[in-house]
RODRENNU-266568 format. One line per field, with one value per atom (N, C-alpha, C, O): atom name; x, y, z; residue number from 0; residue in three letters. Coordinates in nm, 4 decimals, always signed. Layout:
<sites>
atom <- [CA; ...]
c1 <- [X; ...]
c2 <- [Y; ...]
c3 <- [Z; ...]
n <- [NUM; ...]
res <- [Ala; ...]
</sites>
This chain:
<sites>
atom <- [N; CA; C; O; N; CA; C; O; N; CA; C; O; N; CA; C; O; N; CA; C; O; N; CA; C; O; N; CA; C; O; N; CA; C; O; N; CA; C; O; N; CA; C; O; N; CA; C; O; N; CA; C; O; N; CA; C; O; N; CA; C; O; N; CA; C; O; N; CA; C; O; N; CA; C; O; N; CA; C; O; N; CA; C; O; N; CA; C; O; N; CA; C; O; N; CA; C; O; N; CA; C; O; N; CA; C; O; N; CA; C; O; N; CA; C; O; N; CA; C; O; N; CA; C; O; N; CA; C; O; N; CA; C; O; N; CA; C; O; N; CA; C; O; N; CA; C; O; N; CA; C; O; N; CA; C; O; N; CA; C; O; N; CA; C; O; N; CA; C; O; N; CA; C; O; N; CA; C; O; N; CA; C; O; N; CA; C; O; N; CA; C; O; N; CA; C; O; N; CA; C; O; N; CA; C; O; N; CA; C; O; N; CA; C; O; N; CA; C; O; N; CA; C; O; N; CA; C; O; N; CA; C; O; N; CA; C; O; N; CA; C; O; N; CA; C; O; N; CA; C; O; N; CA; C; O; N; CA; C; O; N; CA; C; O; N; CA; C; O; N; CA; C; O; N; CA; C; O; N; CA; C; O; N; CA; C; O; N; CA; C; O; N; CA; C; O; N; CA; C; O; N; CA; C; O; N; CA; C; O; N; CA; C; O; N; CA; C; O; N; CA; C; O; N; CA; C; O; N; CA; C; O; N; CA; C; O; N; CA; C; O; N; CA; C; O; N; CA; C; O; N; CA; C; O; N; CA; C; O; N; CA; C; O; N; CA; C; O; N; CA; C; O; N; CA; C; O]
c1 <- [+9.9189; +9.8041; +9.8369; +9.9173; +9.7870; +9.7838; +9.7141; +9.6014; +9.7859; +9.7300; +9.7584; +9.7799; +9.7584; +9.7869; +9.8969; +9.9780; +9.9175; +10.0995; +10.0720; +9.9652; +10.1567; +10.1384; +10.0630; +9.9834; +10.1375; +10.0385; +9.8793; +9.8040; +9.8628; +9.7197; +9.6438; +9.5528; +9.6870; +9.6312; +9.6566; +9.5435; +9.7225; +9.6882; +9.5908; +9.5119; +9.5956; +9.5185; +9.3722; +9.3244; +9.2870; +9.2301; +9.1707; +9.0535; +9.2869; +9.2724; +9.2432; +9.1600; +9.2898; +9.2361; +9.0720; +8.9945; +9.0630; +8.8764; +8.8125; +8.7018; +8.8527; +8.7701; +8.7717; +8.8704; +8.6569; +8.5948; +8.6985; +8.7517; +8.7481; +8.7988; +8.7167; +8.5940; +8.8306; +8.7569; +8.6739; +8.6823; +8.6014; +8.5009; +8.6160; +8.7087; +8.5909; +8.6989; +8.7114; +8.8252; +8.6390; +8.6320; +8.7187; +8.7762; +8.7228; +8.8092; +8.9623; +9.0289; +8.9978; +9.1496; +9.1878; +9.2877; +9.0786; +9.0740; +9.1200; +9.2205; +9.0329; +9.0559; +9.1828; +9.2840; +9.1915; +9.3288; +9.4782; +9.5597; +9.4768; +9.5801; +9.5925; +9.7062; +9.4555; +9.4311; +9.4448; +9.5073; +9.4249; +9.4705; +9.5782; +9.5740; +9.6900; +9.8128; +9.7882; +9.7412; +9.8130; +9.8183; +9.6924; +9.7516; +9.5489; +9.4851; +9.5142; +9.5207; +9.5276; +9.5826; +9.6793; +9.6773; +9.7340; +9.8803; +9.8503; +9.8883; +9.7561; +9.6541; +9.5866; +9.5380; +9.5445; +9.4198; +9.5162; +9.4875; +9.6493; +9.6982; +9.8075; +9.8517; +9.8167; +9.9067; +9.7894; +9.8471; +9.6841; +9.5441; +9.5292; +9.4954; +9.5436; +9.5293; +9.6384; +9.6371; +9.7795; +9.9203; +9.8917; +9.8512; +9.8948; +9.8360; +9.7119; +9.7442; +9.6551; +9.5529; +9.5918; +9.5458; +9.6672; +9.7095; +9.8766; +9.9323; +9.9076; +9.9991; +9.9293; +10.0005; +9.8155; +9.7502; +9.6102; +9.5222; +9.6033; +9.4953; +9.3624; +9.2601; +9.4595; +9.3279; +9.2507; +9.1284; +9.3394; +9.3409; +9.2456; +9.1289; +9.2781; +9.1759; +9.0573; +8.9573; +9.0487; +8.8888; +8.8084; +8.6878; +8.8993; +8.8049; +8.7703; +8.6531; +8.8498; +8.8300; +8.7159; +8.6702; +8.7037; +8.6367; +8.5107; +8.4199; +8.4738; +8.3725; +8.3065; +8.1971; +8.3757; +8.3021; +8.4272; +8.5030; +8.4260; +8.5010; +8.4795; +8.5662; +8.3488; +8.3188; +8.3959; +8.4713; +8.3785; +8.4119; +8.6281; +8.6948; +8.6704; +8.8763; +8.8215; +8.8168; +8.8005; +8.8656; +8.8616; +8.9383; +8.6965; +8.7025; +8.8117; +8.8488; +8.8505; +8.9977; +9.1153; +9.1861; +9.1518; +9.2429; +9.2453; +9.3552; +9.1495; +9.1310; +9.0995; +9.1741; +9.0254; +8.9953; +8.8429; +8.7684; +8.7987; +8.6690; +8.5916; +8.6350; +8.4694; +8.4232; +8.3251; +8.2081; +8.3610; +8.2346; +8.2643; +8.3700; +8.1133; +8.0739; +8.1771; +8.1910; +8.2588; +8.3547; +8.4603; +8.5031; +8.4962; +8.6060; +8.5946; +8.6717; +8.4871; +8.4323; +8.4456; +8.5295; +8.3292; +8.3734; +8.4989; +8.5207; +8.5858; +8.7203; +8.7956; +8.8638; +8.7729; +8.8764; +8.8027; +8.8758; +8.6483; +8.6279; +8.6488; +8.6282; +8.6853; +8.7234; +8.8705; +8.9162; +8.9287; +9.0929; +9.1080; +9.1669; +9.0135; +9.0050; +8.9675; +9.0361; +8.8403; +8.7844; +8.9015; +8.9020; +8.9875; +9.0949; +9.2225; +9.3324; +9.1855; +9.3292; +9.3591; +9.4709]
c2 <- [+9.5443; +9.4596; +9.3662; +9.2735; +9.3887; +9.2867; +9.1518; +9.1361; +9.0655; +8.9108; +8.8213; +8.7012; +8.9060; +8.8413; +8.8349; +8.9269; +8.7364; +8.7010; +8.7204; +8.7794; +8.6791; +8.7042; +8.5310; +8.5104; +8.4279; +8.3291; +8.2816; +8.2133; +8.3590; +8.4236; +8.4512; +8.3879; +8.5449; +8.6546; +8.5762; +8.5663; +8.5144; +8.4146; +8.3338; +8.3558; +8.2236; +8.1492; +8.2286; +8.1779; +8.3175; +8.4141; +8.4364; +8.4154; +8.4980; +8.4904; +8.3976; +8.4367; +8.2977; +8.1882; +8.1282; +8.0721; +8.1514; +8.1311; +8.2421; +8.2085; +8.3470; +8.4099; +8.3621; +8.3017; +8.3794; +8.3651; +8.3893; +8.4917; +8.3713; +8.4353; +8.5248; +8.5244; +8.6483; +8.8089; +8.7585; +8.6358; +8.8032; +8.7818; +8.7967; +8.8775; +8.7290; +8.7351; +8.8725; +8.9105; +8.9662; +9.0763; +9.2028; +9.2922; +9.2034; +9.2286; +9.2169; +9.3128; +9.1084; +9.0223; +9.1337; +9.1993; +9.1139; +9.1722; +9.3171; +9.3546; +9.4243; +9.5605; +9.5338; +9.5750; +9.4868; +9.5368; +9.5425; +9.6345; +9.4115; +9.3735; +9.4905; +9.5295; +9.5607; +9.6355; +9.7621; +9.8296; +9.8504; +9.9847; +10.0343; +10.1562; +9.9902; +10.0511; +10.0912; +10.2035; +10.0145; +10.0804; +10.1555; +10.2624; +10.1950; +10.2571; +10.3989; +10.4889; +10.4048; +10.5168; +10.5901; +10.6933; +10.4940; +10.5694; +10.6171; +10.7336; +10.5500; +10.6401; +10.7130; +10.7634; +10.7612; +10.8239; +10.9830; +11.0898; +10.9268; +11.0587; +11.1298; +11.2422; +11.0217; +11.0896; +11.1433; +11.2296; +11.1500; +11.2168; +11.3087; +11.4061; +11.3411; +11.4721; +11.5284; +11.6515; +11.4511; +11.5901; +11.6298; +11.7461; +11.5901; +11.5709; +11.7141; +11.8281; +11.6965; +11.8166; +11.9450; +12.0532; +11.9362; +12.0323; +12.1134; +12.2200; +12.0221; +12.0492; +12.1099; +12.1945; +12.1040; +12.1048; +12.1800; +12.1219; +12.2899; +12.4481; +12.3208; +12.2593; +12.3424; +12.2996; +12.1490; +12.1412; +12.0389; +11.9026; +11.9240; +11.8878; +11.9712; +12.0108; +12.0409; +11.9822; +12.1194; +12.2190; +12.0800; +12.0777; +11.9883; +11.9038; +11.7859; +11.7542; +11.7484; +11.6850; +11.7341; +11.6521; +11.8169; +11.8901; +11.8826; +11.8262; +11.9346; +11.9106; +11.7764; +11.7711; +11.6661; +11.5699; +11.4480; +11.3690; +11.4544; +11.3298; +11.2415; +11.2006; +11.1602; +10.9929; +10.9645; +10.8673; +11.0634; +11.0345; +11.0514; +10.9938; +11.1369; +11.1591; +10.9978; +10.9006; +10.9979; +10.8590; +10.7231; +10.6321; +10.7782; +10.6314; +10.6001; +10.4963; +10.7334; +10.7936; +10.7589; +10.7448; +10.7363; +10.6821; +10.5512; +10.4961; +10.4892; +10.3234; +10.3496; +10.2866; +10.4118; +10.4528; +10.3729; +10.4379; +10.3174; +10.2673; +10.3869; +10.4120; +10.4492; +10.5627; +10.5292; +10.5413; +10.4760; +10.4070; +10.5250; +10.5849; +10.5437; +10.6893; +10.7009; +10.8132; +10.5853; +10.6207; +10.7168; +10.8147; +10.6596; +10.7156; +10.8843; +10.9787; +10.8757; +10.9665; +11.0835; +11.1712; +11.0412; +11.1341; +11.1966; +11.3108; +11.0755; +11.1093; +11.2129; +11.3088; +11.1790; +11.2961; +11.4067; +11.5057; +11.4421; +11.5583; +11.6318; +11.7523; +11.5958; +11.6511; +11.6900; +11.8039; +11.5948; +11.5946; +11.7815; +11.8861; +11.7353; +11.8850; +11.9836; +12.0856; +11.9697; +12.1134; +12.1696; +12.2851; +12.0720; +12.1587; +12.1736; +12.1961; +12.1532; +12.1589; +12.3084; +12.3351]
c3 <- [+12.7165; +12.7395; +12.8551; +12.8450; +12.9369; +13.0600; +13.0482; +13.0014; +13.0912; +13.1188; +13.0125; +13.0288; +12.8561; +12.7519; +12.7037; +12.7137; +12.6490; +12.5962; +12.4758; +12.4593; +12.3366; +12.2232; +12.1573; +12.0657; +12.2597; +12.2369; +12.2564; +12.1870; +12.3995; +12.3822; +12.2806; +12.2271; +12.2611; +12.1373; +12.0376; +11.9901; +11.9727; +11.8893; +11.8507; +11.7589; +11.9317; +12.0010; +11.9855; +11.8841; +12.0302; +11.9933; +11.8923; +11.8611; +11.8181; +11.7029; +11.5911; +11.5092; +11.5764; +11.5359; +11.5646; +11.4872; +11.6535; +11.6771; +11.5758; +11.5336; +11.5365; +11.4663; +11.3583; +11.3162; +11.2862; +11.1429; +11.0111; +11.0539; +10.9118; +10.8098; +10.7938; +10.8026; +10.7557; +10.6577; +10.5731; +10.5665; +10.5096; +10.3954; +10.2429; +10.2377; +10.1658; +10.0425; +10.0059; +10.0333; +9.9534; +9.9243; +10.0253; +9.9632; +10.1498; +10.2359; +10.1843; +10.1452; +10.1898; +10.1554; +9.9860; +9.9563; +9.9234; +9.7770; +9.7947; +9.7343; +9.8964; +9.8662; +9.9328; +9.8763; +10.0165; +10.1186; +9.9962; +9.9897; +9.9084; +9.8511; +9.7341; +9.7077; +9.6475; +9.5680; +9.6454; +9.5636; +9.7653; +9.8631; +9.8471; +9.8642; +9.8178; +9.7586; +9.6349; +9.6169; +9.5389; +9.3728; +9.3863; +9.4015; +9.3946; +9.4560; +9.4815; +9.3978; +9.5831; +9.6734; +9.5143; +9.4473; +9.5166; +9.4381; +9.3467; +9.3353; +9.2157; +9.1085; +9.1187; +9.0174; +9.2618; +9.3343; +9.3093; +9.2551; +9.3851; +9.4334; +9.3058; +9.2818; +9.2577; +9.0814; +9.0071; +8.9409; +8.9783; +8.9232; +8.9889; +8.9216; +9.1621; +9.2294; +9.2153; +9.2163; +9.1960; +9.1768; +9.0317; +9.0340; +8.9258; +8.7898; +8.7783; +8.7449; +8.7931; +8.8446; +8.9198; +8.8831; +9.0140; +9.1196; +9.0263; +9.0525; +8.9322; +8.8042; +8.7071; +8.6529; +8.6584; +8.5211; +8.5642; +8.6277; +8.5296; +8.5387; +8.4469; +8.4769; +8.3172; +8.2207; +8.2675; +8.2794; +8.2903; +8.3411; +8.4590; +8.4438; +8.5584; +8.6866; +8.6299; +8.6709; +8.5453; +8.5314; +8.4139; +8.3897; +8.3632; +8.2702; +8.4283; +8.4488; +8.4969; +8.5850; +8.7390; +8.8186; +8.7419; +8.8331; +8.7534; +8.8143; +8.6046; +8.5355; +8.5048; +8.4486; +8.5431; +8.4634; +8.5904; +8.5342; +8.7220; +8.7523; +8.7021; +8.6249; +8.7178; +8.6861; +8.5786; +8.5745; +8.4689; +8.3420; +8.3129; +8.2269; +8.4080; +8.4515; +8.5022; +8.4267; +8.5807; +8.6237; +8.5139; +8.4827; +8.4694; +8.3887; +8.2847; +8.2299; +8.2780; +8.1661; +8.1606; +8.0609; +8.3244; +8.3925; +8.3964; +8.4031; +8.3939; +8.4098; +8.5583; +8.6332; +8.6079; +8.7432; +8.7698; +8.6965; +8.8043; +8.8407; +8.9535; +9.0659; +8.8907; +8.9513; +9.0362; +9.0000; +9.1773; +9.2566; +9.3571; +9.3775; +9.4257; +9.4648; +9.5836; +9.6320; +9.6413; +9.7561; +9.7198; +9.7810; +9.5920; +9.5561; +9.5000; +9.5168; +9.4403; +9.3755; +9.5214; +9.5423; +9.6021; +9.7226; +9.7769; +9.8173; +9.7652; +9.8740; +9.7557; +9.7920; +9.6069; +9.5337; +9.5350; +9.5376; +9.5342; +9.5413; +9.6750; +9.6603; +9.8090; +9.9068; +9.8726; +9.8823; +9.8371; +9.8012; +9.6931; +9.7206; +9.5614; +9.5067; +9.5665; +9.5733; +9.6261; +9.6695; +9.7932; +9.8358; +9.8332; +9.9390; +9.8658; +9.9164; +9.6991; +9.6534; +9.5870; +9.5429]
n <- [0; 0; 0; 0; 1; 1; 1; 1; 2; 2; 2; 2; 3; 3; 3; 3; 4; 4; 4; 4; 5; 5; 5; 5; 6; 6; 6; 6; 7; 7; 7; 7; 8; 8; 8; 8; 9; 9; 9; 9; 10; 10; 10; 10; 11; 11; 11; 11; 12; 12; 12; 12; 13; 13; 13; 13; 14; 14; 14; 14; 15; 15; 15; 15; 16; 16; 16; 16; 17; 17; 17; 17; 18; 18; 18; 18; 19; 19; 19; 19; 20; 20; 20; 20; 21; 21; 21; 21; 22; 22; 22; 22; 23; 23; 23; 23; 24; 24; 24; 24; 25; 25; 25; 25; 26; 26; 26; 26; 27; 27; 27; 27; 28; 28; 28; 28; 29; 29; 29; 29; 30; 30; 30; 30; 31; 31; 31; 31; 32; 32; 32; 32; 33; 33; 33; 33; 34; 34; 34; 34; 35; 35; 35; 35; 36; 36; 36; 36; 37; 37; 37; 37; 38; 38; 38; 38; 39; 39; 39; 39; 40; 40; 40; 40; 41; 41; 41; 41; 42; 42; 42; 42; 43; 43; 43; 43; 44; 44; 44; 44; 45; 45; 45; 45; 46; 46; 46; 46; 47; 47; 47; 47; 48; 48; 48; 48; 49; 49; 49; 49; 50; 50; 50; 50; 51; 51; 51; 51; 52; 52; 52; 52; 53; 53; 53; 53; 54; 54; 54; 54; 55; 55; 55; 55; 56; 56; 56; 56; 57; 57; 57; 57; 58; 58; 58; 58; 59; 59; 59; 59; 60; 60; 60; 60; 61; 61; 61; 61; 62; 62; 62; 62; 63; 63; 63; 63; 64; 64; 64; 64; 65; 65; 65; 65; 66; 66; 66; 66; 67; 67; 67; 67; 68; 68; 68; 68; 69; 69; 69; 69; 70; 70; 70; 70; 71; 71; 71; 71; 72; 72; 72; 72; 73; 73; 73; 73; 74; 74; 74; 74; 75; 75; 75; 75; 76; 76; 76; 76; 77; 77; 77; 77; 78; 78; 78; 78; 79; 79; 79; 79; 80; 80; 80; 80; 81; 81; 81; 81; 82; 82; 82; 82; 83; 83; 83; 83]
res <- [Unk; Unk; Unk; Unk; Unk; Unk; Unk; Unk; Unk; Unk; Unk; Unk; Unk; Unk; Unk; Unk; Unk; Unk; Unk; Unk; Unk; Unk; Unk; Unk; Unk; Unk; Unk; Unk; Unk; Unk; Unk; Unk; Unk; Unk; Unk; Unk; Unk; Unk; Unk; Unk; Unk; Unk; Unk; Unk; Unk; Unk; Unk; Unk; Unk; Unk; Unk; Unk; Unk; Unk; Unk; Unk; Unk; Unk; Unk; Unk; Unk; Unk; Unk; Unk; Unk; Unk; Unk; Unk; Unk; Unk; Unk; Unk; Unk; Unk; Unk; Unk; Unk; Unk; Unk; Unk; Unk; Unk; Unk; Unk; Unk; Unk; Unk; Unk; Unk; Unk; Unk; Unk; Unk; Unk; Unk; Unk; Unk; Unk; Unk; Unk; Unk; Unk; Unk; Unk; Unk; Unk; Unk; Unk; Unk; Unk; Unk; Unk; Unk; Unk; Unk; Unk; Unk; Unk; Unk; Unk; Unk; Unk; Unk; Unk; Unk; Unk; Unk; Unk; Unk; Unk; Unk; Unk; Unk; Unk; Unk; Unk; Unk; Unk; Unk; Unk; Unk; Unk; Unk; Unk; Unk; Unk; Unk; Unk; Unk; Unk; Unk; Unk; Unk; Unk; Unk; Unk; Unk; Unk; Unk; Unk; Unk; Unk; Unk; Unk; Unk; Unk; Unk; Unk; Unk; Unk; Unk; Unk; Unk; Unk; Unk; Unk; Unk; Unk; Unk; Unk; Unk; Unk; Unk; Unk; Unk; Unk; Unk; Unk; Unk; Unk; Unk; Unk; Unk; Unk; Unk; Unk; Unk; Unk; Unk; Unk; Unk; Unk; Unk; Unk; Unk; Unk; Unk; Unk; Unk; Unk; Unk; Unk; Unk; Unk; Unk; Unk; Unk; Unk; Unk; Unk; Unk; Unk; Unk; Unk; Unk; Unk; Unk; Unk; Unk; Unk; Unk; Unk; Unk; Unk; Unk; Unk; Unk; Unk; Unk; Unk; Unk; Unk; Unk; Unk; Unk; Unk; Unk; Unk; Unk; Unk; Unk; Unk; Unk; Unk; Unk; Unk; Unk; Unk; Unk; Unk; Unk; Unk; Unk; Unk; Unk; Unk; Unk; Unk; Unk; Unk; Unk; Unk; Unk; Unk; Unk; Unk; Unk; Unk; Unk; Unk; Unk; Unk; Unk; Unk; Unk; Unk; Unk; Unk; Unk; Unk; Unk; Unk; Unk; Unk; Unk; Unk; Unk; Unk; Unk; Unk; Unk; Unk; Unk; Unk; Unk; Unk; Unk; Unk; Unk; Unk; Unk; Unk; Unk; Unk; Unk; Unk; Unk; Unk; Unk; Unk; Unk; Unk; Unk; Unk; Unk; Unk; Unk; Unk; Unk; Unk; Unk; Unk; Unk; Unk; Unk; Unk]
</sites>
């Protein structure tokens, strides 16, 4: 980056607005997340029978899991299955 130093960009930075609270929230919650997301897809990709009750009825695997079934998520594991 030309012209700018790292005190610049600081400086900068600070003029902007705070994230919105909810922001700060997913970011800190995106790890453990991810990580239940993807032990339910190895879990499945392990388990013939487990897959076929989960493929039948997601909303309801996750809610199983302690998984909260909001349609993002819902989306991203059925791409995750249908290429599994």
């Amino acid at each position: 980056m030309t012209g700018y130093d790292e005190q610049r960009i600081a400086a900068l930075l600070r003029l902007l607005p705070p994230p919105p609270a909810g922001w700060a929230q997913a970011a800190e919650e995106l790890p453990r997340a991810r990580a239940e997301l993807a032990a339910l897809v190895a879990h499945a990709e392990a388990d013939a029978a487990f897959r076929a009750r989960v493929v039948a009825d997601l909303e309801s695997a996750l809610e199983a899991e302690g998984i909260d079934p909001t349609p993002s998520v819902v989306a991203a594991l059925r791409v995750q299955l249908d290429a599994g």
